[in-house]
C-alpha positions in Angstrom: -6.0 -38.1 42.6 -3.8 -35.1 43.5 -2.5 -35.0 39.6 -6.3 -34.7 38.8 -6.9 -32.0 41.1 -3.8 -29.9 39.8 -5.1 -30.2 35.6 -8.6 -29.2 37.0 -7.4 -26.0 38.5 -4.9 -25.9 35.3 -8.0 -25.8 33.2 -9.9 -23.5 35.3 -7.1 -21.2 35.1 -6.6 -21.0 31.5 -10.3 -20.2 30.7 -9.8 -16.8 31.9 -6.7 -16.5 30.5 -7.3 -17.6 27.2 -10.2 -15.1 27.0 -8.1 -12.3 28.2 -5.9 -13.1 25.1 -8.0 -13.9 22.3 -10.2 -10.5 23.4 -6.8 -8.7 23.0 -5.1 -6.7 19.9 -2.9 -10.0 19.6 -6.3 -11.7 19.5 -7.9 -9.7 16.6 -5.0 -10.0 14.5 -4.4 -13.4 14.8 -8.5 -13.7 13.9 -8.1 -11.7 10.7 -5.3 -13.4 9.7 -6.8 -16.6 9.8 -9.7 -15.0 8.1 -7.9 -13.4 5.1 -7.2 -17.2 4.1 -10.7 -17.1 2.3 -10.4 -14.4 0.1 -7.0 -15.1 -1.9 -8.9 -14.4 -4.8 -10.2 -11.1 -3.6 -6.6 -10.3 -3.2 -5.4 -11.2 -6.2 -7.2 -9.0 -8.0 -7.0 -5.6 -6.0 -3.0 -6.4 -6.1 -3.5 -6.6 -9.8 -5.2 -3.2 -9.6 -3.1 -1.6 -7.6 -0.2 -3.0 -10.2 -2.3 -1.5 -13.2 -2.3 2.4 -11.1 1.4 2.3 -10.5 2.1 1.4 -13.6 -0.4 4.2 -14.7 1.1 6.5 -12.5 4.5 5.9 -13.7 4.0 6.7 -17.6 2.5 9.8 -16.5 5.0 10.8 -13.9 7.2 10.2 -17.0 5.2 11.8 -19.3 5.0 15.2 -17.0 8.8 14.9 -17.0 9.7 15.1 -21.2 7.0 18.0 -21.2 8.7 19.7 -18.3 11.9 19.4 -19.5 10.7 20.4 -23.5 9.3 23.7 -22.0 12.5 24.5 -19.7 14.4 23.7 -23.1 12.4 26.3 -24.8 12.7 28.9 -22.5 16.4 28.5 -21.1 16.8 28.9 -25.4 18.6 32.5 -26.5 16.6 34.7 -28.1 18.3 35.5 -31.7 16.9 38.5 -33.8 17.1 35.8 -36.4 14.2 33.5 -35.2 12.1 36.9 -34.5 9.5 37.7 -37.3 10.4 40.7 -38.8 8.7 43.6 -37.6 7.1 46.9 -39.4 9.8 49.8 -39.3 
């Protein structure tokens, strides 16, 4: 009977308890991450997307680079009055 008594008040205790920690930041995250289960799909595809920008970001990043480096090539070049038109005297 005394065994009884002690998983009652056992019980009664983790009620409380329980909410405290499910109502916590522990709580939530465990909740959404249980909750992210269902949309898979849904992440699938913005991962796709997000794979599809990077690699779109990277051409250009390496785009911008030949174009800066064909300019600095151009002007880093010695002027030669050779490559001049030749002017009125």
């Amino acid at each position: 009977m005394v065994w009884v008594l002690g998983v009652v008040v056992l019980l009664l205790m983790m009620i409380p308890l329980t909410a405290i920690v499910l109502d916590s930041e522990v709580g939530r995250a465990l909740a959404r991450r249980l909750g992210a289960g269902a949309t898979d799909a849904e992440g699938d595809v913005r991962l796709k997307r997000l794979e599809e920008e990077v690699r779109y970001l990277t051409e250009t990043v390496e785009s911008l680079q030949d174009e800066t480096t064909f300019i600095r090539q151009l002007l880093e070049a010695p002027k030669t009055p050779e490559s001049l038109p030749p002017g009125e005297n």
